[in-house]
C-alpha positions, 0 to 999 in steps of 0.5 A, a space after each residue: 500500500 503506497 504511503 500516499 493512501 488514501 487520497 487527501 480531499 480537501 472538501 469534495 462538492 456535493 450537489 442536488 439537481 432536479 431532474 426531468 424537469 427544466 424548473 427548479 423544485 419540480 422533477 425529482 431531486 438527485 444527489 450527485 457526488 463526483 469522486 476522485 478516484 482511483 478506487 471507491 470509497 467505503 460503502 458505509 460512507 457513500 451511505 452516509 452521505 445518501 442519508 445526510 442528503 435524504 432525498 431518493 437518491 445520491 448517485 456516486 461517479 468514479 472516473 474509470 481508471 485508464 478511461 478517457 474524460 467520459 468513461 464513467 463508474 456509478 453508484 446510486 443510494 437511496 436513504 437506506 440501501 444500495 439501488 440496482 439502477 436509477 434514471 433520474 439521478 444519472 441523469 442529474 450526474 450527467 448534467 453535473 458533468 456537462 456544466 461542472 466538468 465541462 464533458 460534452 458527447 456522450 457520458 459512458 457509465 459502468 453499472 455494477 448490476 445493470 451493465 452499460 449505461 450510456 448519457 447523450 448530452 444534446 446540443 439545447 440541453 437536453 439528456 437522453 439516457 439509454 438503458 436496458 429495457 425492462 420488459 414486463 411478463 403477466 403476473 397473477 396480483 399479489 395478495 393485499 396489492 389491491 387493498 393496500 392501494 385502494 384500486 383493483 388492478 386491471 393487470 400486473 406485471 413482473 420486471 425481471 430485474 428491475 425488481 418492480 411490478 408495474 401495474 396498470 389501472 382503468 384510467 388515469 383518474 385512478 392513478 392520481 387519485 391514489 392514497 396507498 397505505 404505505 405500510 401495508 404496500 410495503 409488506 406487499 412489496 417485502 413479500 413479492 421480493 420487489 423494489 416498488 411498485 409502478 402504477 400506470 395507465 393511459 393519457 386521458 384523451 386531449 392530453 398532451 402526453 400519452 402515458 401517466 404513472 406514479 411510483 411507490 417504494 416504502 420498503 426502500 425508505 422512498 414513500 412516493 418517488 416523483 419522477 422514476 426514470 429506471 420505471 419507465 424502462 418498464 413503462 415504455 416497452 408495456 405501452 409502446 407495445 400497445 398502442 403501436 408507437 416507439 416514442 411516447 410522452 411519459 408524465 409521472 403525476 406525483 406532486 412535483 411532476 416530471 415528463 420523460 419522452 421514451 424511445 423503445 429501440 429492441 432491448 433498450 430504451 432511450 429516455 430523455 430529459 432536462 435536469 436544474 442544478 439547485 444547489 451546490 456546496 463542499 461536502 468536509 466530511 472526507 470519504 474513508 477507504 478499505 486498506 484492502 
């Protein structure tokens, strides 16, 4: 082990952006924390971190040892756990690497869990994110589903490993008027070996989207999230499908609201937005690391 170990970071910056969203305190607002390098630092306290912030998610970027300036590790933490994939918070990460780090093209990350991701900085400002698709199988409805969001479902369907049950409801009065007992969701969520639930349901006509959904997470410290853009890997396949079209206008209906405009292109799917830094500061609790 080199004497110089582990690295000195005199105060890294830490940043909330709002993201899918062109206006500051709508979308969903992500924690984005640019790491130095070269190794990750301990998992205890990136989660730290991600409950100090407390907001969805903290999403942690590691330069890729040896890559070029747009090669990428990432990490996403809710309050409480370690997350497979989040849309919303890479997005926001990709933002911060446009206007702090001065990175433009196309932003390659490394998942751990769910393998290449990539981030295209358009030229007016907008992100498109491509991902793996999460296309959803018919499942039957777990047991106290209906109960816990007070709708019948008209299907449910299982994600693979996305994790989520994506759940489709009559219209999309059901999908904003829902109340769920959070709680009981979150013991249906423990139970079905899921991340959270997404319920969706077609635009209302005139509607100037296609799409509505909401998305529900308790058992992840995360009772509501406002714009969820890994669900929508699973919303897209499931309504372009159905109504025939690869491009659609997703609205996520949760008070602060968000729109991703999603593009299904065989296993992947594009998703595109905007994103607003909100706030920016030094973070002077330094990163520990294994000796190993």
């Amino acid at each position: 082990m080199s004497s110089d170990w582990p690295p000195t970071v005199p105060g890294m910056r830490l940043y909330i952006v709002d993201a899918f969203t062109d206006r500051p305190f709508l979308g969903n607002p992500a924690g984005v924390c640019p790491l130095p390098g070269p190794t990750w630092p301990d998992e205890h306290w990136m989660q730290q971190v991600a409950a100090e912030v407390n907001h969805s998610e903290t999403a942690f970027a590691l330069p890729v040892a040896g890559g070029g300036a747009t090669d990428w590790e990432i990490r996403w933490f809710t309050p409480r756990v370690e997350t497979n994939l989040c849309g919303h918070a890479t997005l926001a990460t990709s933002h911060i690497l446009r206007t702090e780090h001065g990175l433009a093209g196309t932003l390659h990350f490394a998942s751990r869990y769910s393998g290449p991701l990539h981030a295209q900085l358009l030229p007016d400002g907008e992100i498109t994110l491509d991902f793996p698709a999460a296309p959803g199988e018919e499942a039957p409805v777990p047991d106290g589903l209906a109960e816990a969001l007070g709708v019948q479902p008209e299907s449910v369907h299982r994600t693979g490993a996305l994790g989520d049950l994506l759940t489709v409801l009559p219209d999309e009065a059901a999908v904003r008027r829902l109340d769920p007992d959070l709680s009981a969701l979150a013991e249906v969520i423990r139970n079905a070996g899921l991340r959270g639930v997404i319920a969706t349901a077609r635009a209302t006509e005139g509607a100037v989207y296609d799409v509505v959904s909401r998305f529900f997470s308790p058992a992840e410290g995360i009772p509501e999230d406002p714009v969820t853009g890994s669900a929508h890997t699973a919303v897209a396949p499931y309504w372009s499908a159905l109504l025939g079209r690869k491009e659609l206008t997703a609205f996520q209906a949760s008070p602060r609201t968000g729109v991703i405009r999603t593009a299904v292109r065989g296993d992947r799917v594009d998703l595109t937005g905007r994103a607003v830094t909100v706030w920016s500061g030094t973070l002077h609790n330094e990163p520990t690391y294994s000796a190993g």
